[in-house]
C-alpha positions in Angstrom: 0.0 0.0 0.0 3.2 2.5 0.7 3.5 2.2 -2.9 -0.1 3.0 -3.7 0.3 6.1 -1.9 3.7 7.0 -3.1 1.8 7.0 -6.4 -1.2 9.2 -5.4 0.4 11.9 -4.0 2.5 12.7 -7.5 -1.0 12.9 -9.2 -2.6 14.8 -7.0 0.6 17.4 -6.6 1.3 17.6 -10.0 -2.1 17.7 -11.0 -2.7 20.8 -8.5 0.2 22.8 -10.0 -0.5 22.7 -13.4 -4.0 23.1 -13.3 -4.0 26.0 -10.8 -1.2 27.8 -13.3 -3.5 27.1 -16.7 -5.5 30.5 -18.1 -8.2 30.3 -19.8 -7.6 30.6 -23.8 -9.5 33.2 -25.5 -8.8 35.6 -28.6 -9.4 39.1 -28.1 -12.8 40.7 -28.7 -14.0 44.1 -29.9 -16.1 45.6 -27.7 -19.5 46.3 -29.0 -22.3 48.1 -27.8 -25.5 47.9 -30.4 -27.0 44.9 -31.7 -26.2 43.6 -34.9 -28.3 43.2 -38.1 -27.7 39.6 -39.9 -28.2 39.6 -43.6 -28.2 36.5 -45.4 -27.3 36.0 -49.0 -27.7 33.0 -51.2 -24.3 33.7 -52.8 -21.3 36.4 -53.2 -19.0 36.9 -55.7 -15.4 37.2 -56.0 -15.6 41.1 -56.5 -18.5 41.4 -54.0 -16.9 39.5 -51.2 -13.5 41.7 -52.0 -15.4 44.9 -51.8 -17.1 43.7 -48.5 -13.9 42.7 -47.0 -12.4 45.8 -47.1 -15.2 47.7 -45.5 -14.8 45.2 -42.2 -13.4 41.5 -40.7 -14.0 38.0 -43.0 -14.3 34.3 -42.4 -14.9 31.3 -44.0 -18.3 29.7 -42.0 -19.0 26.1 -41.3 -23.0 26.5 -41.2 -23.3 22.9 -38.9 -22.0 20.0 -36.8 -21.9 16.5 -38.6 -21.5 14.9 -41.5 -24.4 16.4 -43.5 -25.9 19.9 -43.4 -28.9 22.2 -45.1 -30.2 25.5 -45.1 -33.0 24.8 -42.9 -30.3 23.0 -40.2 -28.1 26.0 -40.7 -30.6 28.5 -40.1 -32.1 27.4 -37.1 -28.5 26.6 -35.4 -27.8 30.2 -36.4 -30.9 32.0 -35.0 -30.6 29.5 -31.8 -26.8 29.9 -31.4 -26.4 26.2 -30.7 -25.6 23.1 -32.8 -26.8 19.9 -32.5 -25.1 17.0 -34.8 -26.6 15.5 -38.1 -26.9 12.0 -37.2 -28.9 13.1 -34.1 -31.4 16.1 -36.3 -29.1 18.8 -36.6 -32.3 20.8 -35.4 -32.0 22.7 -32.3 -34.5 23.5 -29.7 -35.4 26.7 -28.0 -36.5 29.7 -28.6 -34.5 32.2 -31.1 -32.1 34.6 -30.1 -31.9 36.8 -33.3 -33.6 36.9 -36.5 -32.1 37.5 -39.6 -33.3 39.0 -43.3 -32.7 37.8 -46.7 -30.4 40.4 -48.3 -31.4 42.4 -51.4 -28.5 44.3 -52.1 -24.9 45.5 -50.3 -25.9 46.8 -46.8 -25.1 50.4 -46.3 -24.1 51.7 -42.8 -22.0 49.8 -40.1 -23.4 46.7 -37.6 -23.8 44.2 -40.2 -22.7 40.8 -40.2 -23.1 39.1 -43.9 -23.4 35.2 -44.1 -23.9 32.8 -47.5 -25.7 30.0 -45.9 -26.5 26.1 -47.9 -28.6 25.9 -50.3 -32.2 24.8 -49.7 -33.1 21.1 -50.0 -32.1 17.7 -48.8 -28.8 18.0 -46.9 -25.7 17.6 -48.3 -22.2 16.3 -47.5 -21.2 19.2 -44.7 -17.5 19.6 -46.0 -17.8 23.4 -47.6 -17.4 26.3 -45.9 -19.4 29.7 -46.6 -18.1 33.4 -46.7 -19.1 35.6 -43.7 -18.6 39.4 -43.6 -18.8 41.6 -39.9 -19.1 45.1 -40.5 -18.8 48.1 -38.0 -17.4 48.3 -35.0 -14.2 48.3 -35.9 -13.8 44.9 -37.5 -10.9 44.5 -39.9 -9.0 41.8 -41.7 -10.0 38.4 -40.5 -12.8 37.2 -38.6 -11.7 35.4 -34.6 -13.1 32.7 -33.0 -13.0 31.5 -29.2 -15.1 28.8 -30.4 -12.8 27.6 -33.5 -9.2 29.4 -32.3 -8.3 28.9 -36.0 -8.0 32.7 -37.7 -10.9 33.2 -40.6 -12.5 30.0 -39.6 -15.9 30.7 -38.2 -18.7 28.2 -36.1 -22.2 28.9 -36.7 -23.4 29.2 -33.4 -20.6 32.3 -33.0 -23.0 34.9 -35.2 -25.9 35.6 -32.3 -23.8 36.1 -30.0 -21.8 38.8 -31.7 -25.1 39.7 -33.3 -26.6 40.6 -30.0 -23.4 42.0 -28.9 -22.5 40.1 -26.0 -19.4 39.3 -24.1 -19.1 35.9 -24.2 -18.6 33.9 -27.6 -18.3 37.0 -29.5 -16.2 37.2 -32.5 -13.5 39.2 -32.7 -10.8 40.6 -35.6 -6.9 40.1 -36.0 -5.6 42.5 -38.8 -4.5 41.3 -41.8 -2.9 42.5 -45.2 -4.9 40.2 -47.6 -7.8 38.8 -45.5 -9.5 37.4 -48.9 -5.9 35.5 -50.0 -5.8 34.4 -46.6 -9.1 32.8 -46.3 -8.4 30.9 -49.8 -5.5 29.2 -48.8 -7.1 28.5 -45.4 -10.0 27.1 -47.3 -7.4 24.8 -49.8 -5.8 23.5 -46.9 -8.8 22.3 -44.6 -9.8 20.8 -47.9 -7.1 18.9 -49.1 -6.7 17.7 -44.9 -9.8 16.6 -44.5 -9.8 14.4 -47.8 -6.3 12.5 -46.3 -7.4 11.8 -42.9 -7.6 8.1 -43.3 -5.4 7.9 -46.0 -2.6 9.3 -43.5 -3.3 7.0 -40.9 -2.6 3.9 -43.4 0.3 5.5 -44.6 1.6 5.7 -40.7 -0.1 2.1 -40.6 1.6 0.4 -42.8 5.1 1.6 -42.2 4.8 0.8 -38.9 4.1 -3.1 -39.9 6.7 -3.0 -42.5 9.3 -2.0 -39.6 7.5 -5.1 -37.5 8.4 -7.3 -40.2 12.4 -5.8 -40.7 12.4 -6.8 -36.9 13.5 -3.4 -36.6 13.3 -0.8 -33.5 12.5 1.9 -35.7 8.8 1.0 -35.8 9.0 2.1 -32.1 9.8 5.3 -33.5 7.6 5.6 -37.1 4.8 7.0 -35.3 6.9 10.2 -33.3 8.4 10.8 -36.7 4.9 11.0 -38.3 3.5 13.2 -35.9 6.3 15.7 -35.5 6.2 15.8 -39.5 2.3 16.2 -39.2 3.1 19.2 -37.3 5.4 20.6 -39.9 3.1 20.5 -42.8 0.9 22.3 -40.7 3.1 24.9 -39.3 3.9 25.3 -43.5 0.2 25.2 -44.4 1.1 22.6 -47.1 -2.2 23.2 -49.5 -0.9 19.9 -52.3 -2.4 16.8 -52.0 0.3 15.1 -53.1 3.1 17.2 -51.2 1.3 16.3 -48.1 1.3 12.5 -48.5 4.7 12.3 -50.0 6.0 14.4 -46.9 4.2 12.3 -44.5 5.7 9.1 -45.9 8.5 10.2 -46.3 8.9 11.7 -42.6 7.4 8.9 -41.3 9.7 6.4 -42.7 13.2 8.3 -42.9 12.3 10.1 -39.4 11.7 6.9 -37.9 15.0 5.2 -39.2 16.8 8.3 -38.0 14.8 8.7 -34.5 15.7 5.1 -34.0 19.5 5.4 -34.5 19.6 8.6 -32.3 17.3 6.9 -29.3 19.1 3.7 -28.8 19.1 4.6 -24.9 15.8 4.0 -22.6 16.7 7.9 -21.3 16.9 9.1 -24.8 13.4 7.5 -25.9 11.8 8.6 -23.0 13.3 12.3 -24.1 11.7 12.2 -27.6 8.3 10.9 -25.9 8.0 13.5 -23.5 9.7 16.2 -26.2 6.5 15.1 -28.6 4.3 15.3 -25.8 5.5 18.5 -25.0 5.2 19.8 -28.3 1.7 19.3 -28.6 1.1 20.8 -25.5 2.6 24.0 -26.5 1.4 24.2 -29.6 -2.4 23.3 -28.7 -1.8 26.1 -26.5 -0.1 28.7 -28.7 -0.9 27.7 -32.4 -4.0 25.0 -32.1 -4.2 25.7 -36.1 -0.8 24.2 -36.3 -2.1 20.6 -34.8 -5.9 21.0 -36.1 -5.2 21.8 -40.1 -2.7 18.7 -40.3 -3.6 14.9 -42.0 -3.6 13.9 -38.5 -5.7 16.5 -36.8 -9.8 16.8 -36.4 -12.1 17.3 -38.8 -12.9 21.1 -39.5 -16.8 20.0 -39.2 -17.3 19.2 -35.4 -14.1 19.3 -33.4 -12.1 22.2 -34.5 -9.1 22.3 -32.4 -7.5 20.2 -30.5 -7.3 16.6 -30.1 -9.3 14.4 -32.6 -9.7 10.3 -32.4 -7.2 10.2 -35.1 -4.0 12.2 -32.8 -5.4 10.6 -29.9 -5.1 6.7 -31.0 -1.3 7.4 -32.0 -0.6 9.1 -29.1 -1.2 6.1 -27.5 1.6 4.2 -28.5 4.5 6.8 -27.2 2.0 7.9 -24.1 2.0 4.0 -22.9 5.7 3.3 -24.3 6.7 6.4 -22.2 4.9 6.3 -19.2 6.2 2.5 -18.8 10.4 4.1 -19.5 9.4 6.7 -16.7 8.4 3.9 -14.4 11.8 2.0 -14.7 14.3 5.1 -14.6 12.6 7.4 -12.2 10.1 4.9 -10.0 6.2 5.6 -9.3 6.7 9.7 -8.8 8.1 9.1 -12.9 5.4 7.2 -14.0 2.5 9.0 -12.4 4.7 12.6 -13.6 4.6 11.2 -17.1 0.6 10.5 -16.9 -0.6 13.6 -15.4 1.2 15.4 -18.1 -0.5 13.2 -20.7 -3.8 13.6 -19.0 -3.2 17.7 -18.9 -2.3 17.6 -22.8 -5.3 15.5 -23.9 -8.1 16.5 -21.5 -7.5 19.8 -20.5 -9.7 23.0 -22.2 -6.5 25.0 -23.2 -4.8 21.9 -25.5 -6.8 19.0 -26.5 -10.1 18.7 -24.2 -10.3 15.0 -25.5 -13.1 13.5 -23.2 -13.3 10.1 -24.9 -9.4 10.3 -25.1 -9.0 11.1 -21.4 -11.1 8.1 -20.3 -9.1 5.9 -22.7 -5.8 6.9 -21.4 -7.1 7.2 -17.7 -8.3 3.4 -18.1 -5.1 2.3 -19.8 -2.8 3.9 -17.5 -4.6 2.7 -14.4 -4.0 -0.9 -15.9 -0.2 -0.5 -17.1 0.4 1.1 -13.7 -1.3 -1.9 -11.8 0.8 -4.3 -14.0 4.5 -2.4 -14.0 3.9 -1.8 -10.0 2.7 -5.4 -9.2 0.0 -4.0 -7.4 -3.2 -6.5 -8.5 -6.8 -6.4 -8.8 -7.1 -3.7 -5.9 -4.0 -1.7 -7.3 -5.9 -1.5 -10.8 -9.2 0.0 -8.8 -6.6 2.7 -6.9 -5.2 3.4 -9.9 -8.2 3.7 -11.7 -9.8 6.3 -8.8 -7.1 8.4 -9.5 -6.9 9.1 -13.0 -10.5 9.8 -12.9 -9.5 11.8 -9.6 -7.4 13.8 -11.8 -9.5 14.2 -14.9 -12.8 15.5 -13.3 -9.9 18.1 -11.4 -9.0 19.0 -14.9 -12.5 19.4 -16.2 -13.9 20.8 -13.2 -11.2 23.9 -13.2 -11.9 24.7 -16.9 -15.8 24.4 -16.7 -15.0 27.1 -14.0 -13.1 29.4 -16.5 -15.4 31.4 -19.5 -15.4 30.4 -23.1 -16.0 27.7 -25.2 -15.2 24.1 -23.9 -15.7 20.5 -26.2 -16.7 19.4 -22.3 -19.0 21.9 -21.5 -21.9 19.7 -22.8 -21.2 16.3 -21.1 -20.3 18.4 -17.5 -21.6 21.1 -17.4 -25.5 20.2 -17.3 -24.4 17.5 -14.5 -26.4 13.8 -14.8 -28.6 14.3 -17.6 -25.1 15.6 -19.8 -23.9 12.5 -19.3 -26.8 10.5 -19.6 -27.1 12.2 -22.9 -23.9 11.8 -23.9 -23.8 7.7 -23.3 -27.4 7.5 -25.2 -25.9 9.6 -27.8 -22.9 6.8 -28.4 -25.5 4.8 -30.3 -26.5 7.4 -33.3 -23.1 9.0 -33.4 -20.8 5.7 -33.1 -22.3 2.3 -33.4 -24.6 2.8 -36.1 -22.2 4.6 -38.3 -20.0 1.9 -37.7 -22.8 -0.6 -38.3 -23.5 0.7 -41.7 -19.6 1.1 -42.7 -19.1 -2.6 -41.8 -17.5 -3.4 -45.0 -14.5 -1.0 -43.8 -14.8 -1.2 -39.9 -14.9 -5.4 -40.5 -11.4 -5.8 -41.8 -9.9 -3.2 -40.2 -10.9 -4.8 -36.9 -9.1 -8.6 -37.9 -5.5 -6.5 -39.0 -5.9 -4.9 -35.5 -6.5 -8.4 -34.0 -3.9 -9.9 -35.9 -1.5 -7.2 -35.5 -2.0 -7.6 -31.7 -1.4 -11.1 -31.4 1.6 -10.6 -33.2 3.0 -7.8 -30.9 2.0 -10.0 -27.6 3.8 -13.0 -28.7 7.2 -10.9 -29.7 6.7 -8.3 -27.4 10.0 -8.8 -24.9 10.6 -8.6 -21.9 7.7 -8.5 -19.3 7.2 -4.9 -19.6 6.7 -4.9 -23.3 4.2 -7.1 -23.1 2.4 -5.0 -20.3 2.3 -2.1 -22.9 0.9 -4.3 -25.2 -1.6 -5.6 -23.1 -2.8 -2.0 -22.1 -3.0 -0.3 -25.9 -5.3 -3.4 -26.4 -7.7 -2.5 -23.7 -7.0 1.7 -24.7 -7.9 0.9 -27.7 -10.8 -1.5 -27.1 -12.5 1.6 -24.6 -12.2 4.3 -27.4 -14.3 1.9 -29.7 -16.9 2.3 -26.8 -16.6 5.6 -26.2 -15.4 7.6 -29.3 -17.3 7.8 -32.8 -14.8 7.3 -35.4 -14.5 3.4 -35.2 -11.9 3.1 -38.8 -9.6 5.5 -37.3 -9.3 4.1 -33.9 -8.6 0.7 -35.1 -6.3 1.5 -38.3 -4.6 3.8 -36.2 -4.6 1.0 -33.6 -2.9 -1.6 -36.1 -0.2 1.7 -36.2 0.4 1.0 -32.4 0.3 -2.2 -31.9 3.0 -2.7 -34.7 4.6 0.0 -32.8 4.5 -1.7 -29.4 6.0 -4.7 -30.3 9.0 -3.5 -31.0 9.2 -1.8 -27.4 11.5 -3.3 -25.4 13.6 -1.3 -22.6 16.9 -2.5 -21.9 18.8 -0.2 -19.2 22.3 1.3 -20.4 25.0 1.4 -18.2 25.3 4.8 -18.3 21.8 5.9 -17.5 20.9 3.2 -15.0 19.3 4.4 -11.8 21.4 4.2 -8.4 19.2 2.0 -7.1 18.8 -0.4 -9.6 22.6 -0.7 -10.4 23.1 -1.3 -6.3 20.8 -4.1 -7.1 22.3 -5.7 -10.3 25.5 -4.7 -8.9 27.7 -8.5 -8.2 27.4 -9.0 -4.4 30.6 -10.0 -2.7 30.6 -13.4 -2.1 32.4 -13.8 1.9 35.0 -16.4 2.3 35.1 -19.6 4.4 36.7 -18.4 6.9 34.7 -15.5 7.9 31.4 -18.0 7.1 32.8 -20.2 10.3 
């Protein structure tokens, strides 16, 4: 029990410190006193959306949440300033907050905010994004969003609250030389992003099992390549289809031949784990466009920022990989060090505010902690009460703080939130699933195939822990997440990944203790023994 204890205390210290030093993300408004009218038009063209843009601010609009979208969804999440997702109506209730009027001409005056909305009909495939003007009040260059914190990209629910002038959820402006170049290439490179998002996790996929098959240690380090070179094509705003995927492949395969070569060292890899770790955290932080535009980020039509299924199911193979390194060089106080940072990246409001993927990882560290610590059954419940422990401290400090939060919904309405959201698992996950069986089939027999593999070469007994825990991680995202092909091809990523793990202490960076262990005893002579 000393040891369940010594374990507690880091998560509840650590947790404590960073949580009570995190502010609340939030771009900065423009003040605004009088309502806003709302104009709608069917369309704009090139010349009238440049003339409009330099009379006030401009963004590219996503009119819903979900797969599919119409007028008549987009209009009533816009008058109601809330979204609900396709697959469950993408109608909302309650009363309307604003109205708007159907544009006959350019708007003269200031207090104006300009939307193109879908066209009337059946809905459609909800992957185009609409131009949307605010004028007056000092709006200029390109339109901000707490709700989005990508620049020019705009959520539908963020136009009645800036319509009606209030203080929370309002837009805001960030000047810009070319707003209307800006938004283009924006628009280019959510496009050509979203259309590679499975496509990249094969790629990642499939070099991982081709390193599996070399024997070699650089599938252990495929999937850190691919995700620090993710991060470069977004930092670059790589628009080309083509670029993209033969940068990806490329990074993932050289980087991971190189990464492996320069971490041959248990203190090494556990550098490059916590150093992408790190990475993310900062730049969910300081540049979330940077992780979210990427052919490993979210989807630009629900989740805009932060961690998506896709970046959370590869995560989990340097998350588990390094959090079992941090156990053998630096004890329990490592291991549970390692974990609360990887809980504060994923779950909390200023980086990832993963839900799904903070239950995952909670669940899986609980068990790899139980298993590395040999503390059993009872060990695993502990465990288990603190990462939720430290989750709900997480969400319950940023529910606390204004602006928008991916949690808000699921916590912030108490039982009935998340009663909602575990009825909700049906519509949004299983069924889609269901009805893409043809894909979600075979996917599911090359993850099961891949993880017998990586069990019965995983060495030594740690290994085999890590591979035990990514196959319960990823069998609890399949419950609780919605996006059942990229969980399991990126799961067939890991588990290649994972079965090359295998820590082997260097001389040179064993701990004290464990080297006064190993260390040869001196063996006493006869006659001292008599």
């Amino acid at each position: 029990m000393l040891r369940v204890r010594l374990l507690l205390l880091p998560f509840l210290v650590v947790a404590g410190v960073v949580l009570a030093t995190a502010e609340p993300a939030g771009a900065k408004t423009v003040p605004m006193q009088p309502p806003f009218r709302v104009l709608v038009f069917d369309s704009l063209t090139q010349s009238q959306f440049h003339y409009l843009a330099d009379k006030g601010a401009v963004g590219l609009l996503v009119p819903g949440v979900g797969p599919q979208t119409n007028r008549r969804q987009a209009l009533a999440e816009m008058l109601r300033g809330a979204e609900v997702n396709a697959r469950l109506g993408g109608v909302p209730s309650g009363p309307r907050l604003i109205t708007a009027a159907a544009a006959t001409g350019y708007p003269s005056g200031c207090c104006y905010i300009v939307v193109v909305l879908p066209p009337k009909g059946r809905p459609a495939a909800n992957d185009l994004r609409y131009p949307i003007v605010v004028l007056g009040r000092g709006f200029h260059g390109l339109l901000d969003s707490r709700t989005t914190r990508i620049p020019g990209l705009v959520s539908i629910v963020d136009i009645a609250p800036t319509a009606l002038g209030r203080e929370r959820g309002t837009l805001g402006s960030q000047p810009n030389a070319d707003p209307a170049a800006a938004l283009a290439s924006l628009n280019h490179q959510i496009h050509a992003n979203n259309r590679l998002k499975f496509a990249a996790l094969l790629v990642v996929a499939g070099f991982a099992l081709f390193f599996l098959l070399l024997r070699s240690r650089a599938a252990v380090t495929a999937i850190p390549a691919a995700l620090l070179t993710s991060l470069v094509l977004g930092a670059a705003q790589v628009t080309n289809e083509v670029v993209i995927m033969a940068a990806l492949s490329l990074g993932t395969f050289l980087g991971g031949l190189w990464l492996a070569r320069l971490c041959r060292n248990d203190l090494s890899l556990l550098g490059l784990f916590v150093g992408v770790l790190v990475l993310h955290l900062l730049l969910l932080s300081a540049r979330p466009e940077w992780v979210a535009i990427t052919p490993l980020g979210p989807t630009q039509n629900s989740r805009y920022w932060g961690i998506g299924n896709q970046l959370e199911t590869l995560l989990l193979a340097p998350l588990l990989a390094g959090a079992a390194l941090a156990r053998r060089l630096f004890g329990a106080a490592g291991f549970a060090a390692f974990a609360i940072l990887a809980l504060v990246t994923v779950a909390g409001n200023k980086f990832g505010s993963d839900g799904g993927g903070a239950i995952v990882l909670g669940v899986a560290f609980a068990f790899l902690g139980a298993r590395l610590l040999r503390l059993g059954a009872r060990g695993f419940l502990t465990m288990l009460l603190a990462a939720a422990t430290a989750v709900m401290a997480i969400v319950w400090l940023d529910l606390r703080s204004p602006g928008p939060d991916h949690l808000r919904s699921a916590f912030g309405h108490g039982l009935s939130g998340l009663t909602a959201v575990a009825a909700n698992r049906v519509p949004l996950s299983y069924a889609p699933a269901a009805h893409a069986w043809t894909l979600v089939l075979p996917l599911a027999i090359s993850f099961v195939v891949t993880l017998a593999i990586a069990i019965r070469v995983a060495r030594p007994r740690v290994g085999r822990d890590v591979v035990f825990a990514l196959g319960l991680a990823v069998g609890i995202s399949l419950l609780v997440n919605d996006s059942a092909a990229y969980v399991l091809a990126g799961g067939v990523a890991c588990a290649a990944a994972v079965a090359r793990f295998a820590p082997s202490y260097s001389p040179l960076f064993r701990p004290v203790l464990v080297r006064a262990r190993l260390a040869p005893q001196p063996v006493a002579n006869e006659a001292a023994s008599e």
